[in-house]
N, C-alpha and C positions, 0 to 999 in steps of 0.2 A: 454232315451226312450221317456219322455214327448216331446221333442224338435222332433224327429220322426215324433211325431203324429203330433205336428203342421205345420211339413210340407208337411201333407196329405193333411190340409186343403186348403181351395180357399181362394184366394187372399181377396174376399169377406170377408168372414169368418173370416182370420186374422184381417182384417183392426176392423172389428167388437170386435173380441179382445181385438187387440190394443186399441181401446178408450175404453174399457171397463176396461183393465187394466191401462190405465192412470186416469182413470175420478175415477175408483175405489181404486186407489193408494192415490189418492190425498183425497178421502172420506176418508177410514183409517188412513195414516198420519196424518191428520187433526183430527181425532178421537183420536190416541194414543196420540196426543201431549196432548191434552185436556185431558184423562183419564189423562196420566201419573202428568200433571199439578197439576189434579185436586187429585191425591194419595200422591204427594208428598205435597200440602196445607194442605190435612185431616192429615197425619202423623206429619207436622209438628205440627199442634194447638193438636192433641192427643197427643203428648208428650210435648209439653209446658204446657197442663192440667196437664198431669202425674206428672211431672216436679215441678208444682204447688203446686200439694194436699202432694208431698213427704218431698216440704222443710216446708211447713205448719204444716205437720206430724212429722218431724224431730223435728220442733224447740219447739213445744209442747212438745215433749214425754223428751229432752232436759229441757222443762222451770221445767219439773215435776220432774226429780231427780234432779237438781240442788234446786227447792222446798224443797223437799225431805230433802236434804245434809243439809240445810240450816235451815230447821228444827231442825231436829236433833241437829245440833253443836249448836243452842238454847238449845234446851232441856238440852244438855249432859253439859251448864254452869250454867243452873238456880242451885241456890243453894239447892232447895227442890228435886232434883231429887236428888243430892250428898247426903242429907240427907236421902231421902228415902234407897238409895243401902247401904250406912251407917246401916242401921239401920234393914234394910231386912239381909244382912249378918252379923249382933250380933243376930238376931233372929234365923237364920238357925244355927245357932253353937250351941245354947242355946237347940237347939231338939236335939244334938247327942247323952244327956244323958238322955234325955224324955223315957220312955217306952212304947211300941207302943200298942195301942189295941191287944187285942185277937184275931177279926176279918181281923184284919189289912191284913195280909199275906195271906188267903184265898181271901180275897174280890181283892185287889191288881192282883194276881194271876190271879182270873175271869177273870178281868178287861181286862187284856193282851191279855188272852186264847180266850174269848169269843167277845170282841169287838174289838182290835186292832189287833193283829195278822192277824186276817182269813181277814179282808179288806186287810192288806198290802200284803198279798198271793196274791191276787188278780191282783197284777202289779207288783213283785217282781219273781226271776227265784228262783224255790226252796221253799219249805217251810223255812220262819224264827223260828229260837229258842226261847224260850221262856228267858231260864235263862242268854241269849245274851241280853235282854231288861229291863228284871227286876233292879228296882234300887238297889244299894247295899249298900250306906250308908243307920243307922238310920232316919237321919232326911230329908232323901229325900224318905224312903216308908213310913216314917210320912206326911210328906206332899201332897204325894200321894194319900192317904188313905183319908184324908179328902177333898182336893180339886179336886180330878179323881175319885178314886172307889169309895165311900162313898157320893159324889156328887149326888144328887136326879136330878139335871139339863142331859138332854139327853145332846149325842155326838153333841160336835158342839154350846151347850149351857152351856158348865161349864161357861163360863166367868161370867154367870149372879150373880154367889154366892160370896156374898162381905164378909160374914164373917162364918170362917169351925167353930162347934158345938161344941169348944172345948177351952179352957182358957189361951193360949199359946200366950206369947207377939206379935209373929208370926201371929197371926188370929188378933189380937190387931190391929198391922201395915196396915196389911191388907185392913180390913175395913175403914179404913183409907184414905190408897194411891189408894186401886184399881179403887174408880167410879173415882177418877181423869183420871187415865192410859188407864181406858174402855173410859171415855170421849174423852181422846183422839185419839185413835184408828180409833172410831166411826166419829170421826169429818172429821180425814184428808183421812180416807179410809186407815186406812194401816190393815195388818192381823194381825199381832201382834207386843209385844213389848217385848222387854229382858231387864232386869237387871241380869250381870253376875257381878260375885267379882272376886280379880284378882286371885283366883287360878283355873278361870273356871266352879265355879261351877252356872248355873241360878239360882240366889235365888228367882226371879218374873219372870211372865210371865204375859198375858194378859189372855191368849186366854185359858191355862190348856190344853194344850198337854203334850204328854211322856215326852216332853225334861225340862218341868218344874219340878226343882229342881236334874235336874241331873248333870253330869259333862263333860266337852267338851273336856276335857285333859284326860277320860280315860271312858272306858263302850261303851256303842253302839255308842254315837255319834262323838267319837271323829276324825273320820275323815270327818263326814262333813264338807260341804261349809262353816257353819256358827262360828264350831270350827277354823278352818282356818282363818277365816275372825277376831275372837278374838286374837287367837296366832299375827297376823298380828300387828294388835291395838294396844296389850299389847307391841311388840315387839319396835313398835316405838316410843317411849318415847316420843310423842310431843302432845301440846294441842292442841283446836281449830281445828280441822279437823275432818273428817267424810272420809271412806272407804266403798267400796262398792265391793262386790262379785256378781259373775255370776249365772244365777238360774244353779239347779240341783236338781234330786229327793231329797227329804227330806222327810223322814222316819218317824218323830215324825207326818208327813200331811201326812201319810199313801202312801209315795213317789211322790206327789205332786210335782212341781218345783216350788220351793223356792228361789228367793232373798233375801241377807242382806244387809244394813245397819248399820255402826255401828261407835260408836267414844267415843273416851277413857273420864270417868268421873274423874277429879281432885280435891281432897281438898285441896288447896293451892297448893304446890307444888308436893302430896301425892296422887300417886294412886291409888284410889279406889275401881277402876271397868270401868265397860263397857256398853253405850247402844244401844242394837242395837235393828231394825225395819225390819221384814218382809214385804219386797216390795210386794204389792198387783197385782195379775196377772191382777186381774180384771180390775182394771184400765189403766191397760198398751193397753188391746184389748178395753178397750172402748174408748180410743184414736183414736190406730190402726184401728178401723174400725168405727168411729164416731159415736160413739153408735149404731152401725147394721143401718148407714143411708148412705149406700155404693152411692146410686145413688146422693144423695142430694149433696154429694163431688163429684160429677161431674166423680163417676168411673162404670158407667151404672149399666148394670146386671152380668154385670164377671169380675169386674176391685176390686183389692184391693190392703190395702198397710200393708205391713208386714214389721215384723224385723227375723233376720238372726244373730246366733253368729256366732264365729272365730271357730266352732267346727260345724260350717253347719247344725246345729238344730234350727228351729223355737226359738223365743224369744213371738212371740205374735199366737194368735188364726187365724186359716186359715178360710176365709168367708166360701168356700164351706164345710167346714164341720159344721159350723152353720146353713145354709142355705138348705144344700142338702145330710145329713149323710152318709145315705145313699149310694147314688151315690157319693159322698169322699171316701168312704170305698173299692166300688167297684173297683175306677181307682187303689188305693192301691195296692188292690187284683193280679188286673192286672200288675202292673209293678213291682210285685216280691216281694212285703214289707212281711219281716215276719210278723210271729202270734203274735208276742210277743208282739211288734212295736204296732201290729193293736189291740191287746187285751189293750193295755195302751189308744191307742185312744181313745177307749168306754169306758174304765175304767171314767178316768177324762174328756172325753165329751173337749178334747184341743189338738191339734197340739203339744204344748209348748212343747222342747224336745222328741220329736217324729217324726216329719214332716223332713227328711234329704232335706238341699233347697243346691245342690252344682252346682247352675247354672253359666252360665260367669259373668253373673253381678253379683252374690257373690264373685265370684273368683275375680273380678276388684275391687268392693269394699272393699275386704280384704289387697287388695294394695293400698289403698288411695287414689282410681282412685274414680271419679262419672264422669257419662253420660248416654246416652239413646242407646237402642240398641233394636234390634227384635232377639229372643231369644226364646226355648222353655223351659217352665217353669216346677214346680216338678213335676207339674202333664202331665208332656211331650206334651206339646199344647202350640204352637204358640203366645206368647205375641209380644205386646209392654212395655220394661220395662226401670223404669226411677231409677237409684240407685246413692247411697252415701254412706260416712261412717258419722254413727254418731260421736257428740263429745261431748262423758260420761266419762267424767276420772274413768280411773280402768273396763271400760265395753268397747270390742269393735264388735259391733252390726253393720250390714249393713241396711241400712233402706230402701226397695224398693215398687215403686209403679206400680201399671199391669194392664193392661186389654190386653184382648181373644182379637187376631189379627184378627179372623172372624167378632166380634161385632164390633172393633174400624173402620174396612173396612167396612163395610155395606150399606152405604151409597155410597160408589164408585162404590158399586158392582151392588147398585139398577140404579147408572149414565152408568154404563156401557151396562145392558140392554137395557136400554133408545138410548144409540146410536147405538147399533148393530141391531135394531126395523128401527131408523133412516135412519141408513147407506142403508139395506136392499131394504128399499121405494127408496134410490136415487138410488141406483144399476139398482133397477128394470125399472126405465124410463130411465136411461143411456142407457140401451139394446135397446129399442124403437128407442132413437134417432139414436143410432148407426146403428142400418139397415138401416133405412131412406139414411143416408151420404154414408155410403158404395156401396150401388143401383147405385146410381147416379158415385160413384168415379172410379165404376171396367168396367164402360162399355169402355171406351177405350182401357182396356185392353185386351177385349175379340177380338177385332180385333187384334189385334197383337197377339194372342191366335193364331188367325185362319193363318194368313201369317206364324207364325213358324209352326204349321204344317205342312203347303206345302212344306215348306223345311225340314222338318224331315223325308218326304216323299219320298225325292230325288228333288223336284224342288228347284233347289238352284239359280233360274231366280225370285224367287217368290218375291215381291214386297208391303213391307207394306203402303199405302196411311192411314193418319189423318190428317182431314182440320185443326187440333190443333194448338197453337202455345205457345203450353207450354211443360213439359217437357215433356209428352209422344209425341210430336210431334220430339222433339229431341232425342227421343228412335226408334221414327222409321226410322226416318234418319241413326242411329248407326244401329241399324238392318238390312239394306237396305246392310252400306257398310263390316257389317259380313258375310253379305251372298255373297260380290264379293268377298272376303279375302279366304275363307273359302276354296275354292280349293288348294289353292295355301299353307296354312295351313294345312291342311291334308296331300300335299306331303312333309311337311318340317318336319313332324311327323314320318312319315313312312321312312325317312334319319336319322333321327334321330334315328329308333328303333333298326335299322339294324346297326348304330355305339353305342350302346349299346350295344348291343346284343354280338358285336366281342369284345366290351370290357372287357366283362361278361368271354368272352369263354379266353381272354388272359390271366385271372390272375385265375380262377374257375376252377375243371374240366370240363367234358362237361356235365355232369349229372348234377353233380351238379350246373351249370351255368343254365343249361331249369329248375331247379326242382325255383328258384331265378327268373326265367323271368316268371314263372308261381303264381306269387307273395307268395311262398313258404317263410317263415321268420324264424323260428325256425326248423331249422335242424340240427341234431343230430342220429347217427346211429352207431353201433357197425357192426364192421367187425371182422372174424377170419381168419386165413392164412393169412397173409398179413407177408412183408419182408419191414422191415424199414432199411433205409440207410443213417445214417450222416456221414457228409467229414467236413475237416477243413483244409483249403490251410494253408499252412507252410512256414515262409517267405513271405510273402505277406504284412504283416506289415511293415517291414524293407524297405519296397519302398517308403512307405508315406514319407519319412526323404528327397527321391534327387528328389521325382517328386510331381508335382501340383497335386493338388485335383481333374483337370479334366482329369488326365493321369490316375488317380488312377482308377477313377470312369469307365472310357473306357477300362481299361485295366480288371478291374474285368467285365463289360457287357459282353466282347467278350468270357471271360471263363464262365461265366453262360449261355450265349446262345448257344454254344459248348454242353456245359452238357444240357438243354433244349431239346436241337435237337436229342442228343444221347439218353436221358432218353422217347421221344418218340419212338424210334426204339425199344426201349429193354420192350415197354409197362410198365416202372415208371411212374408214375404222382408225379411234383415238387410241394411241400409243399408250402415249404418257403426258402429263405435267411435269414441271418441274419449275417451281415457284409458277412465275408469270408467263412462265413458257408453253406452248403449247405445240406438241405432233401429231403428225396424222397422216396416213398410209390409205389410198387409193389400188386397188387391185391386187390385193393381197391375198386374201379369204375369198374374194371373190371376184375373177378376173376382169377386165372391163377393158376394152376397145377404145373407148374416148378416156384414158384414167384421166391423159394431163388434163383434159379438156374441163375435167369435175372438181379438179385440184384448183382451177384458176376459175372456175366457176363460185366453189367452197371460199376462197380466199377472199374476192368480191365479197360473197355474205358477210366471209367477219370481220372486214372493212366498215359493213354498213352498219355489224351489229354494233359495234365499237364506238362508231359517231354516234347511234343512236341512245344509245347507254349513257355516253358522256354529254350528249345534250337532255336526258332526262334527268341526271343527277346533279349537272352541274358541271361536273369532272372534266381535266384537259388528260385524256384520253385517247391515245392513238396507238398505232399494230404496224413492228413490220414485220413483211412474208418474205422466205425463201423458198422456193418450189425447185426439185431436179426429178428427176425420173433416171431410171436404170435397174440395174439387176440389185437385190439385198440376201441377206439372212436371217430369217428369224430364227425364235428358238423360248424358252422358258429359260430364268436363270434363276438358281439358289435352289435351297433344299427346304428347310422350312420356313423360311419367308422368302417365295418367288415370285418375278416377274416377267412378263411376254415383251421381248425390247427385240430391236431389230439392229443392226450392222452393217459396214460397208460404204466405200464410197461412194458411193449414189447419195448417204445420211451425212456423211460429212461437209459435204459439197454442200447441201440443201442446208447444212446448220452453217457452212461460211456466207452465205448469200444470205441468211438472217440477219446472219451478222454485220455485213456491210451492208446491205438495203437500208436506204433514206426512210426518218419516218413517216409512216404512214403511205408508202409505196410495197408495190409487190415485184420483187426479184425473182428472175429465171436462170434456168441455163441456160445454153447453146441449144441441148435436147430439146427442151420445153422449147426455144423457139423458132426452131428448123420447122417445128410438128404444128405450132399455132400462129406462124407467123401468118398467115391468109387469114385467119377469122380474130386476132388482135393485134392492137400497133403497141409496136415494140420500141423503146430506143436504147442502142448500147450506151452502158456505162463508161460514163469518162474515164473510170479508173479501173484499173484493170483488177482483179483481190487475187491475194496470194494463198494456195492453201498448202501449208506447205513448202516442198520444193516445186509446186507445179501454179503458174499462171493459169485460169480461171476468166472467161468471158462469161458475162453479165450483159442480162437485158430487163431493161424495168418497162412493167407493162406500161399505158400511156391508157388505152384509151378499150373498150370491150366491142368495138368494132373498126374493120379495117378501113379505112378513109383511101379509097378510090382517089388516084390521081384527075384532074379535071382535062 
């Protein structure tokens, strides 16, 4: 349709186009190379930045538990820690025959009811039990009793009481070891510290949560991570090493996610126990996001770098919920996060084990892949993100860095305006100059404008003159000698239409051949009454074997032209051939009353043409006919080599009754002989033909007049 319109327009007008569309081709071109240049530059240095802050990230967060580990495996050979857990687990034994206060079990109880439980409610499905928590040996609701319930120091502040109110070698130790172990804590940042003995039971802690002095091998805690992570330690009987576990809620941090560290303590060959350290979350996000100094790393307003476990939960703090709670909360909302999920996130004010991240770059870095990719991220928006696996023996974390694909673009988007402002101003003086050129370029052609007129007019004497000698001077020259051709063209046209035309009419009906010269293309029509006729010469093959291919050919022309001639008399119209076959259609093009009656008249004739042909050449020579009548479809088929064929069982029927007919007999239907049985004798076939799934009566004509009974 646009191409239409353009050539409504003037010559003028195109030409004005035309350089409007080159000179403005060449503007854009020019344009997208450059945007595209200049996207693919910005993409590249924003992921070699990303790229940057992740391996910077990586090997940081890398230098710190390897710190960590190394730590530890110090601590867990200094002698005086061996001594300490020595010494803390003769003390814990020495309580189991102690008697516990009076208040002990009330206060204890409180303790539970009133200040741990209804917090761990809070992020837990379900109300927790109480007598699921309560400790159950003596000497660990002794030690409960003085260093938790009995504690004057608020939640979160037991650690600060170095020595319980009470004369037990246990409080003794204590006072003792603890400002060392708080020292320590305190110094390297960690959240707490364990001393367990090897039957599991913690006999220290730092910190004074639930889990101190309880047991890992049985009561509430035993199937946590950090049970786990002891059975581990204990299990492998080797020194010098340090093990490390995945965070997960932890219960005694009122389901917090917790990491451990941990590694087995030896007295000479003799083991002892176990120490292990509560990896600090705090520290891992002040990594991860450079102390909340996102831009200063080079990751704008919306770029951060996270870590990802093998279980597709956050490991570190997501910026935008530091940053915009809120609005974190909401996108949540939005992309279907449960309540639960989202009641944790405000609980703990952390992503950590909450935040499900299962983008492709996790997916990649979960296979050991790193690279860069444009990706939508958890919160279903557009990054560019830069990913890898970490390498934390016993942790496998993906560590990836992002920024918002809108923000990292911004700058191409602000270039892109800039040229499309650009392009606009040189468009618009391109139009300018274009009319100008164009003015000047169409006037020769309006004279030759004016000479074809003349001759469209009928002056075919009309004469273009231009003093030119360029190429419209060489168009009026051609001009000049199309207009002496031009007669003599026109009658070689109209020869030509009239041997079309008969071509049309020699192989089409005639209807059908005008409805074809009247540039008619899809035609297709249903007829009813109509009397279909297939024949199959018999013996005719057996000639091909003593005679040439051009005897063959001549000798079947002269029998289809015979039938032609005779199929016009009797008002058939010939379908088609097909080798030795022959159709032919009664009351199609032109309706007829008696069709079948012409049909079994027709078929007589090329009965008789048959014998007579074969008795003038020689030839054994014979035809069988199937005749039915019924309703068809015609129609033309193909597009550059077409034919007029017809369809429908009514042609089916007529080609199975060719097909079984005896030779040199003519086969009917039922139709054909309900309708002619008065004026020919008929007799049914012995065998009944199958067309199909459908049984077929058959009548073969007998005689061309009906024999009166006497």
């Amino acid at each position: 349709m646009q191409w239409l319109k353009f050539n409504w327009l003037s010559i003028k007008s195109k030409l004005i186009v035309m350089l409007l569309t080159v000179s403005s081709s060449s503007i854009l071109v020019t344009a997208y190379l450059g945007y595209q240049s200049g996207k693919s530059n910005l993409t590249d240095r924003v992921f070699n930045q990303l790229t940057s802050v992740r391996a910077s990230k990586a090997y940081q967060i890398e230098s710190y538990f390897k710190t960590i580990r190394n730590h530890i495996q110090t601590l867990s050979n200094d002698p005086s820690v061996g001594t300490a857990i020595a010494e803390f687990t003769n003390a814990y034994r020495q309580l189991e025959n102690v008697p516990l206060p009076a208040d002990a079990s009330p206060k204890i109880n409180a303790y539970y009811q009133n200040e741990f439980l209804p917090k761990l409610a809070q992020t837990e499905q379900g109300s927790p039990v109480l007598n699921s928590f309560l400790p159950e040996a003596i000497a660990s609701n002794y030690l409960q009793y003085h260093y938790i319930a009995n504690n004057s120091n608020s939640i979160g502040k037991k650690h600060l009481l170095d020595k319980a109110n009470d004369s037990s070698e246990y409080s003794r130790l204590h006072s003792r070891y603890h400002p060392i172990f708080r020292n320590i804590i305190e110094k390297f940042g960690y959240y707490d510290l364990f001393l367990i003995d090897p039957d599991g039971r913690i006999v220290y802690t730092v910190y004074k949560e639930t889990d101190f002095a309880s047991s890992l091998t049985v009561g509430a805690y035993n199937e946590s991570n950090l049970a786990r992570l002891f059975v581990s330690v204990r299990r492998s009987k080797e020194k010098d090493y340090a093990r490390i576990i995945d965070f997960e809620a932890y219960s005694p941090s009122y389901g917090a996610p917790a990491a451990f560290i941990a590694a087995p303590i030896y007295n000479q060959d003799k083991f002892i126990g176990v120490l292990a350290i509560q990896v600090p979350v705090d520290e891992i996000n002040n990594v991860m996001t450079g102390n909340r100094k996102w831009e200063s790393d080079g990751l704008g307003k919306s770029g951060e770098t996270y870590l990802v476990g093998q279980d597709f939960l956050m490991r570190s703090v997501s910026r935008f919920l530091i940053e915009t709670p809120e609005e974190y909360i909401q996108t949540l909302v939005a992309l279907g996060v449960n309540n639960e999920t989202i009641n944790r996130i405000r609980q703990y004010k952390t992503s950590v084990l909450a935040q499900v991240v299962r983008t492709t770059a996790v997916e990649e870095s979960m296979m050991g892949k790193q690279g860069i990719k444009i990706i939508r991220d958890y919160r279903d928006i557009p990054v560019l993100s830069s990913y890898s696996l970490l390498q934390i023996e016993g942790l496998k974390w993906a560590i990836l860095s992002e920024i918002n694909l809108a923000e990292a673009y911004a700058p191409i988007n602000d270039f892109e305006r800039q040229l499309v402002i650009s392009a606009t101003l040189l468009m618009l003086l391109v139009v300018l100059l274009a009319m100008v050129m164009a003015s000047l370029f169409v006037k020769p052609i309006n004279q030759l404008i004016a000479s074809a007129r003349k001759v469209a007019s009928g002056q075919l004497d009309a004469i273009a003159v231009l003093e030119t000698q360029d190429e419209f001077g060489e168009l009026a020259q051609s001009f000049n000698l199309m207009v002496s051709s031009l007669h003599d063209q026109t009658n070689l046209v109209e020869e030509k239409n009239r041997e079309n035309e008969q071509l049309l009419l020699s192989i089409f009906p005639a209807a059908i051949a005008k409805r074809l010269k009247q540039g008619e293309k899809n035609i297709a029509e249903s007829a009813s009454n109509v009397t279909v006729l297939f024949s199959d010469l018999t013996g005719f093959s057996k000639l091909s074997d003593s005679l040439t291919a051009y005897e063959i050919v001549s000798i079947l022309n002269d029998l289809v032209t015979s039938f032609d001639e005779t199929a016009d008399r009797f008002g058939m119209e010939k379908i088609k051939t097909i080798g030795d076959s022959y159709m032919a259609v009664c009351g199609l093009s032109v309706p007829y009353l008696d069709h079948d009656k012409r049909a079994i008249d027709f078929a007589l004739e090329m009965q008789a043409i048959v014998r007579r042909f074969s008795q003038e050449r020689g030839f054994k020579l014979n035809i069988s006919l199937g005749i039915n009548s019924g309703d068809i479809v015609a129609g033309i088929v193909g597009r550059n080599k077409f034919i007029y064929d017809v369809w429908g069982d009514t042609i089916n029927i007529a080609s199975a009754l060719k097909s079984a007919c005896p030779e040199g007999s003519i086969l009917v239907s039922h139709e054909i002989y309900s309708r002619l049985c008065d004026l020919y004798e008929f007799a049914p076939l012995a065998t009944k033909i199958e067309d199909g799934e459908t049984t077929l009566e058959a009548w073969q004509l007998k005689s061309t007049s009906k024999i009166k009974p006497s």
